[in-house]
C-alpha positions, 0 to 999 in steps of 0.5 A, a space after each residue: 699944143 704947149 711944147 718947150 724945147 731945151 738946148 737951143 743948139 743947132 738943132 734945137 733952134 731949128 726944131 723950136 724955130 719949126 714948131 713956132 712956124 707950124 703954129 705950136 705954142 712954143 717956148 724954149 731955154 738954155 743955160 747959154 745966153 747967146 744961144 738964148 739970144 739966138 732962139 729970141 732973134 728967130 722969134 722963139 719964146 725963150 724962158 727959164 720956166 719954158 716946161 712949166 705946163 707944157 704937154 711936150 717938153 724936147 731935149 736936145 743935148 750933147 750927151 748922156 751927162 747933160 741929159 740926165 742932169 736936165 731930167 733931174 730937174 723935169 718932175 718938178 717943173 710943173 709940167 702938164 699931167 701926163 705929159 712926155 719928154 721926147 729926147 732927142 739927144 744920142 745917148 747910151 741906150 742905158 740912160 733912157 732905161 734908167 730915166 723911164 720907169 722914174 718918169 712914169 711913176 710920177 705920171 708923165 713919161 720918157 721918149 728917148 727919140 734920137 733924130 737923123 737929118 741935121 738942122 735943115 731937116 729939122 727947120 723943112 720937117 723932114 727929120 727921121 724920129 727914131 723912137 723907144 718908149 711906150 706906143 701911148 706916150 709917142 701917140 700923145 706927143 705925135 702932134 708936137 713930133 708930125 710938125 718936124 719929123 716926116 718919119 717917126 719909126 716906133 722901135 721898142 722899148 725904152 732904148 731901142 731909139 737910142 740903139 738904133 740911132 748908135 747904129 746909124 751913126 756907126 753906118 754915116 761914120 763908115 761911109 763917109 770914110 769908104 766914099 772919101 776912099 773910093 773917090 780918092 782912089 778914082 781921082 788919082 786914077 783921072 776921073 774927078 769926084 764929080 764924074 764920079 759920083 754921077 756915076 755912083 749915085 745911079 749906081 749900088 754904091 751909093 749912100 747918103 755920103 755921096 748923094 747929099 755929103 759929098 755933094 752939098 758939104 764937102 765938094 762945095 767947101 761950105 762945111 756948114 752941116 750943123 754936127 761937128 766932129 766931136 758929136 759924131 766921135 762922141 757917138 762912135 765913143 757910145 757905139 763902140 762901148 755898146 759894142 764892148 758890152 753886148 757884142 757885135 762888134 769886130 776888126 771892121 768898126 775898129 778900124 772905123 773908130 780908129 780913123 776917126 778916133 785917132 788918126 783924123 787932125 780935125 778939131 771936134 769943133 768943126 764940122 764932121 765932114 771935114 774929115 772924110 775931106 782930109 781922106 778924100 784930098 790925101 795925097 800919097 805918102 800923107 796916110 
């Protein structure tokens, strides 16, 4: 299967670099030259053209904005007749809404597939797919999508994938902040993180914050997650504003969004487990 990959970021490389792995004919690009230069290091065919006859072209973008700007450019570029372009950007749900019925109409089509398990994920084929579009467009692109995604969950309708994906990013927001809380709170009590979460990751209370965040990321230092700060509050941004539009909302996510949002001194670029870090080592008097 012919498949091009656009943004060639963290998780775009790593998905590009997957596909080439599994034996796709894959080729990639992006407007930045050293990310370009990264994806030819790890052997991935780099190409301004890279949609041109591809049956499958995958976004990976920071934002709404970028998305849209690259779909502009996607029922020109000569991709294969019935093709689909699986976003998996996080964006409102309202781009892909907007961008579907176009695509379409011109015989390919829109998948707006947000993703959930970072680069490692992406490089093990292990990533959830969280999907919105139509069942006979996931279907054609399932061959280029079975080789990263050990999960592909068809939502609904265009935009599902993207509401679905607001709302796990929400829940990651919120639990890392109540675990970095519950282990401040056990280590000035005189139980360390560790003894800690052995306890809690056998328990009801645990998540994905304190079976693979605490322990791979945050209680190691190394920090090398692959999502930084300012996506994850670039996501919170996205989901509050949904919130704002349709309901759903309330005092709990705004404080969510308030620790995040406002009150963390951690840069967006580095990496968003540093913040739940800054709680979790606060000492008192420091909040």
């Amino acid at each position: 299967m012919q498949v091009a990959v656009i943004g060639l970021g963290a998780m775009g490389l790593a998905m590009a670099g997957r596909l080439a792995e599994r034996g796709e004919a894959v080729r990639g690009w992006d407007r930045d030259a050293a990310r370009r230069r990264a994806a030819e290091a790890a052997g991935v065919a780099v190409a301004e053209d890279a949609a041109t006859g591809a049956e499958v072209v995958i976004l990976s973008l920071p934002d709404d904005a970028a998305v849209r700007a690259v779909a502009a450019t996607l029922p020109a570029a000569g991709m294969m007749a019935g093709g689909v372009v699986v976003d998996t950007s996080t964006v409102a749900p309202e781009t892909p809404r907007a961008l579907a019925p176009g695509f379409s109409a011109t015989g390919l089509a829109w998948l707006d597939a947000p993703v959930s398990g970072g680069p490692q994920g992406a490089r093990a084929g292990r990533l959830t797919m969280m999907v919105g579009g139509e069942a006979e467009a996931l279907a054609r692109a399932m061959p280029a999508l079975e080789a990263i995604a050990a999960k592909v969950v068809h939502v609904g309708p265009s935009g599902a994938g993207a509401v679905a994906k607001l709302a796990n990013n929400l829940l990651v927001a919120a639990h890392l902040l109540t675990a970095a809380e519950a282990l401040r709170l056990a280590r000035r009590a005189g139980v360390e993180a560790g003894a800690a979460l052995a306890v809690i990751n056998g328990a009801s209370g645990r998540s994905a914050a304190t079976e693979v965040n605490f322990p791979r990321w945050i209680l190691t230092g190394s920090f090398d997650s692959g999502f930084t700060a300012g996506l994850m509050r670039k996501d919170l941004r996205l989901a509050l504003d949904l919130a704002g539009r349709v309901g759903g909302g309330g005092t709990l996510m705004e404080e969510v969004g308030r620790l995040w949002l406002q009150d963390s001194a951690v840069p967006d670029g580095e990496d968003f487990n540093r913040v739940a870090a800054e709680l979790w080592q606060a000492e008192p008097g420091d909040e």
